[in-house]
Each structure stands twice: as structure tokens, then as C-alpha cells.
C-alpha positions as CSV (number, residue, x, y, z in Angstrom):
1,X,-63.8,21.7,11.6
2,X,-61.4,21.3,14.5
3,X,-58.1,19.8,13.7
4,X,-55.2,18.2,15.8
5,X,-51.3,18.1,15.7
6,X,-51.8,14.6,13.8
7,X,-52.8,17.1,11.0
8,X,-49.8,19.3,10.5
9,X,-49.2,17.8,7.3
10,X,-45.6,19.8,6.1
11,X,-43.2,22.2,7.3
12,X,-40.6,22.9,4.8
13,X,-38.0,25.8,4.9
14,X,-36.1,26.3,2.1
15,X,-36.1,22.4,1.3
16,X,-35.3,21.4,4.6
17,X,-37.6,19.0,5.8
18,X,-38.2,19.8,9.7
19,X,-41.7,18.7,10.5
20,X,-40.4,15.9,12.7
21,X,-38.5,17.8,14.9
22,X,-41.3,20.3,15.3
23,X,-43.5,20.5,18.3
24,X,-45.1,24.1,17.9
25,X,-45.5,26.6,14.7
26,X,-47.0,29.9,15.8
27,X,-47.8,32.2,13.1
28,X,-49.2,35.5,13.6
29,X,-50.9,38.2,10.9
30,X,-51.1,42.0,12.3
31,X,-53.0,44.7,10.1
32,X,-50.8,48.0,10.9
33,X,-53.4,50.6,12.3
34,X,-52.5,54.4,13.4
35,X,-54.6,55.9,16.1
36,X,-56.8,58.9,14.2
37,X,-58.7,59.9,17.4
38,X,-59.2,64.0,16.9
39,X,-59.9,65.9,19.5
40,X,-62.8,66.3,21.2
41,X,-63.4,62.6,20.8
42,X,-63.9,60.5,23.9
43,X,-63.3,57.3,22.6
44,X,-59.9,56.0,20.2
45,X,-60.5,55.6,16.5
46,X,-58.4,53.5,14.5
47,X,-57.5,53.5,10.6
48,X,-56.2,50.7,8.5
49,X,-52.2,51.9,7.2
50,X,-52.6,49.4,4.1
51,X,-49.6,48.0,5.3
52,X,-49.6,44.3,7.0
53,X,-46.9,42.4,9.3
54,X,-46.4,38.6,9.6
55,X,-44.3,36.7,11.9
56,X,-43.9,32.8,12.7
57,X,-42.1,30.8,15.5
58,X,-41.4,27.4,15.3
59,X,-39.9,25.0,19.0
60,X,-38.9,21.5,18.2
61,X,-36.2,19.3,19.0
62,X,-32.1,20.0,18.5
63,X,-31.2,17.0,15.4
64,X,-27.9,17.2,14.4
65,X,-28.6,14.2,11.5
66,X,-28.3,15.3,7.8
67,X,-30.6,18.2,6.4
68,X,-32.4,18.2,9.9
69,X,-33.2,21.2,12.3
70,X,-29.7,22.0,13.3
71,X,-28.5,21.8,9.8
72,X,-31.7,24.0,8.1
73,X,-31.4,26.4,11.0
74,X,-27.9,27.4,12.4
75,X,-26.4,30.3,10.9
76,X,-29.0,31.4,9.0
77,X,-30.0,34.8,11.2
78,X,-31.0,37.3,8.6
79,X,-31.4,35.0,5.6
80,X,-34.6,35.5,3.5
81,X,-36.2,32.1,3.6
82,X,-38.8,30.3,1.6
83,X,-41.1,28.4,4.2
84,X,-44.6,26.4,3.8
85,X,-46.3,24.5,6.1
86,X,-49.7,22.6,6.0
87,X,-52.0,22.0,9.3
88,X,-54.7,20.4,7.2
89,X,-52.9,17.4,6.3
90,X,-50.0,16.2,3.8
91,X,-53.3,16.1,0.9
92,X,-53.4,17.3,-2.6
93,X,-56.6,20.1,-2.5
94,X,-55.9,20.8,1.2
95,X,-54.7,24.5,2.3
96,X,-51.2,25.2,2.5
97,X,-49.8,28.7,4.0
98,X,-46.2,30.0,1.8
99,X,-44.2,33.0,3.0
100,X,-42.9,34.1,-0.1
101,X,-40.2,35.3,2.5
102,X,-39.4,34.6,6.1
103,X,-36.3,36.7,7.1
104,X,-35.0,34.5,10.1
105,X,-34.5,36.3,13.2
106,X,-32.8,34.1,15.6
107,X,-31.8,30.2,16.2
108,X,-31.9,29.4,20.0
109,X,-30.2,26.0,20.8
110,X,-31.6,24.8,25.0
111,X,-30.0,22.5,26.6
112,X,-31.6,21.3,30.1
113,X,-31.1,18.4,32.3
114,X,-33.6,15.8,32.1
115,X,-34.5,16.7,28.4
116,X,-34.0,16.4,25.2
117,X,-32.3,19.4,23.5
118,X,-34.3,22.0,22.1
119,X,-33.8,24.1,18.6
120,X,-36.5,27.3,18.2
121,X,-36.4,29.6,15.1
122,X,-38.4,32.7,14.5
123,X,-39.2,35.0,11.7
124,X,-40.1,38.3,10.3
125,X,-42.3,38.5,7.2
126,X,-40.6,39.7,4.4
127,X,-42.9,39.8,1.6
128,X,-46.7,38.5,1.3
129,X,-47.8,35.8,2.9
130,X,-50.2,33.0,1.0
131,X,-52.6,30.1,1.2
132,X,-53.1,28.5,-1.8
133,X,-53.8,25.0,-2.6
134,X,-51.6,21.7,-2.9
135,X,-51.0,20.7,-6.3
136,X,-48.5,17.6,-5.2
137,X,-48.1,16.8,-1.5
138,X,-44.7,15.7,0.2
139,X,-43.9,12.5,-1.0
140,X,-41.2,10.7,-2.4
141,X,-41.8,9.6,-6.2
142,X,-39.2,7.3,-7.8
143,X,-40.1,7.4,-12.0
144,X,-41.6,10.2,-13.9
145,X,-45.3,10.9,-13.4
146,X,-48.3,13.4,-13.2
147,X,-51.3,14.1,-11.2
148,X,-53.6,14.8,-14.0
149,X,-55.9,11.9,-12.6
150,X,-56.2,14.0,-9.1
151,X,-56.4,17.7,-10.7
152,X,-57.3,20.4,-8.1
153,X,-60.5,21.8,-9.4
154,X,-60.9,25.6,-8.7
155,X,-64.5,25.3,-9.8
156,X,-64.0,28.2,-12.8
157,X,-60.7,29.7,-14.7
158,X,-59.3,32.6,-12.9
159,X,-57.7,35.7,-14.2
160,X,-55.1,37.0,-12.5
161,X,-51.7,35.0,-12.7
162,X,-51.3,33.1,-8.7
163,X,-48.1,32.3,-7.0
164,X,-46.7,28.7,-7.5
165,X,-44.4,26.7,-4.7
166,X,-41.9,24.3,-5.1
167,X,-39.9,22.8,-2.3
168,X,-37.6,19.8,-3.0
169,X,-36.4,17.9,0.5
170,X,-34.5,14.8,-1.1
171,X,-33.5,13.9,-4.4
172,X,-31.1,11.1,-6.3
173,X,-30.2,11.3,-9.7
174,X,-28.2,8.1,-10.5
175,X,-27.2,8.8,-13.8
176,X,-29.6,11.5,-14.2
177,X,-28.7,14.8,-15.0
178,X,-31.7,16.4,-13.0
179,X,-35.2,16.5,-12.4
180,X,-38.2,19.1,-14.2
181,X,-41.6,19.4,-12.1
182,X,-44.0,21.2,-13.8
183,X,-47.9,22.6,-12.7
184,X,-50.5,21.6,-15.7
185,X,-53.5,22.9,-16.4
186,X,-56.4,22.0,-17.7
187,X,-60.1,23.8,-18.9
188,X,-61.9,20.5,-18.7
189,X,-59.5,18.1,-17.2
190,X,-59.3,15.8,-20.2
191,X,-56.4,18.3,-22.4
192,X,-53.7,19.3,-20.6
193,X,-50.7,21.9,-21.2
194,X,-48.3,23.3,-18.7
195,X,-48.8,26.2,-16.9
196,X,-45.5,26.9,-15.8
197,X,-42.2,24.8,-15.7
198,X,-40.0,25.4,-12.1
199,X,-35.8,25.2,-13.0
200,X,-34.4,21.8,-13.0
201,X,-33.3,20.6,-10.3
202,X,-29.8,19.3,-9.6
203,X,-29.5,19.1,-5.7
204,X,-31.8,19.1,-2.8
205,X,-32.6,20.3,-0.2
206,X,-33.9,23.4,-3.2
207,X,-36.9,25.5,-3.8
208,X,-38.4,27.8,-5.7
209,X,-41.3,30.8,-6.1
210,X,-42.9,31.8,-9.3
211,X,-45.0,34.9,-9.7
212,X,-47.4,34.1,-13.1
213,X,-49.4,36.6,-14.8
214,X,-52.5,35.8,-16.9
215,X,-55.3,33.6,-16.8
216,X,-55.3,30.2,-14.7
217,X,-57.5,27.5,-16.1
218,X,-59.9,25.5,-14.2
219,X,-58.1,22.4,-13.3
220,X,-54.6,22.3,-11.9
221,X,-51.8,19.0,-11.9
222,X,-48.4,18.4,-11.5
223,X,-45.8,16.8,-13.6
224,X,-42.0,15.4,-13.2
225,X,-39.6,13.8,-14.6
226,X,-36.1,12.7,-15.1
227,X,-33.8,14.0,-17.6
228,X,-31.4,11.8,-19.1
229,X,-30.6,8.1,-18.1
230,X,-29.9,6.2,-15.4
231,X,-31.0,3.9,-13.1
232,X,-32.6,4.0,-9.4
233,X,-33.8,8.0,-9.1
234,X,-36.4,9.3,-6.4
235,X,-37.4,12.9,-5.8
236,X,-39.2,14.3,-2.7
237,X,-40.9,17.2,-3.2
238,X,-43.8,19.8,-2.3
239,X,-45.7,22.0,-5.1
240,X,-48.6,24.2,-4.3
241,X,-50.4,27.3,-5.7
242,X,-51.8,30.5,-5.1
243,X,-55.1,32.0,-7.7
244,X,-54.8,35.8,-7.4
């Protein structure tokens, strides 16, 4: 299915939410081969290292506003960072792509006459990088709440633990002391239990990566909610999840 730019659905680094000051992601996946040609051969031979290389560029727009690109960008050259973005849409079920870690190469601020100013980032992979599913898309929720009546069916239980996602763009407590998002999971989405709880959150722009070990049951939700009392709280935020 072909898809547009209407369809980048997320671009979250470390928190920050910089989709809309993003005009172009590039993201590139290189297998690492040595040339094993011996000779006598006429023609090169290539063999697969076992080692792979990622890199990703994004180009948008200079914002100097709160938690914008200037903000989530400048100074952070050779920070590990957690980034996940989304070109199928903003959708619980669709594919997401996480770099467990993006060690940010440079920050290039452009100023020209007769435009707007620029801000470009790029990035070395520095550890795997993922597509899993979205358990909870980015959206702003403003009382506790689960998604247990939109579960993301994986069809069967797997085995092998995954990789869960959280990224948390805005949040206010008012009165609260913080907020606890949670992935569910479910064998026959009817009885639910939780998967695997992410810290509590005090602050945003936040995130956080959880490697889990074990078996993953067939249905998978999301949970939140606020801990202590208050009045007027809301919470933007991101989960999604990786079956090994």
C-alpha cells in the first residue's frame, strides 16, 4: 500500500514531540558484508559479518517554542537517545519503528534569506533497531483509563519476552503525585493482568525502554492512571511493543 506524508503519524525523541517541525525522516538499515573473493575468482563474493548498522536523518523547521526542535535538539551531539516514529499513522495496531538507541551525531541550525530557518539532526544506531506495534497512540488522555476494549491481537501467545516503548511528550499533575502506564495482557481478551508496569512518571518530556523475558500472551492493552488527588491532570503519551 502506498502511503503519503499525511501518514507520518509520530516522531518522538526522547519525549520531545517534533513531528511538526519535521519535513523529512530518512532512515537507513546496512547489513555489514566483507568481500571473500579468493583468488582465481573473476567475479566479487560477498559474506554476511552478522553485524548490522542503522542511521536516521531528520530536516524540519528551527522552533524555538517550549520542548520544540530547538529545545529537543541543541546540545545533545553524542547523547544516546530514545527515538520512535510511525509512517503508518498515529493508530493503535499500526507499525511503529524504535531505536532502542540513536547516538545523535550533529544539530545543524540554516539560516537563509527568503526562508524559514531550518534545524536537521542525524544519528548513528546504537543498539537494535525495532518495529513493533502500537499499544496506545499519541494522544492526550485527561482521567485514568485502559485500552482493553481496542487490544492489539497478535493472533497467538508468543514466547520470547519483546521490547516495550514509552514516550511521554506532555504531562500535568495538579495535585497528583505522578502518573503509572502500564501494557496488559490478555489470553482471550476478556481477563486481563499486566504485563509489565513502566516507572512513574513525574515530569515530561520522559521515556522509557523495557527489555521482558517470557511468554507474551495473545492480546495486548494499555493502562494509566493518576496517583494521588487532585484536580485537572492530562498526560500525553506513546506506548508500543516489540514480540521477539
Amino acid at each position: 500500500m502506498k502511503r503519503g506524508a499525511d501518514e507520518v503519524g509520530l516522531l518522538l525523541i526522547d519525549g520531545y514531540d517534533v513531528l511538526g517541525v519535521t519535513t523529512q525522516i530518512e532512515d537507513n538499515l546496512e547489513a555489514l558484508l566483507q568481500e571473500t573473493m579468493p583468488f582465481g575468482a573473476s567475479w566479487a563474493e560477498q559474506a554476511f559479518t552478522g553485524l548490522k548498522k542503522a542511521s536516521l536523518s531528520q530536516e524540519g523547521f528551527y522552533d524555538d517554542a517550549s520542548n520544540s526542535s530547538n529545545t529537543a535538539l541543541s546540545g545533545q551531539q553524542g547523547i544516546n537517545r530514545l527515538l520512535c516514529y510511525g509512517i503508518q499513522g498515529n493508530v493503535i495496531g499500526q507499525h511503529f519503528i524504535g531505536y532502542s538507541g540513536a547516538m545523535q551525531v550533529n544539530y545543524s541550525r540554516i539560516a537563509a534569506r527568503g526562508e524559514i530557518h531550518r534545524a536537521n539532526a542525524s544519528y548513528e544506531g546504537s543498539g537494535e533497531v525495532e518495529e513493533g506495534l502500537i499499544l496506545h497512540h499519541h494522544v492526550a488522555r485527561t482521567a485514568d483509563g485502559d485500552t482493553e476494549d481496542t487490544p492489539v491481537d497478535n493472533g497467538a501467545a508468543s514466547a520470547d519476552g519483546g521490547s516495550a516503548y514509552l514516550q511521554v511528550s506532555a504531562l500535568t499533575l495538579d495535585g497528583y503525585d505522578n502518573i503509572v502506564i502500564k501494557i496488559r495482557q490478555s489470553a482471550d481478551g476478556e481477563v486481563w493482568e499486566d504485563l509489565t508496569s513502566f516507572t512513574a512518571i513525574t515530569v515530561a518530556p520522559a521515556k522509557e525502554r523495557k527489555v521482558l523475558t517470557g511468554a507474551v500472551k495473545q492480546y495486548l492493552a494499555v493502562s494509566w492512571a493518576f496517583t494521588g488527588t487532585g484536580s485537572d491532570p492530562s498526560v500525553k503519551f506513546f506506548v508500543g511493543f516489540k514480540r521477539n
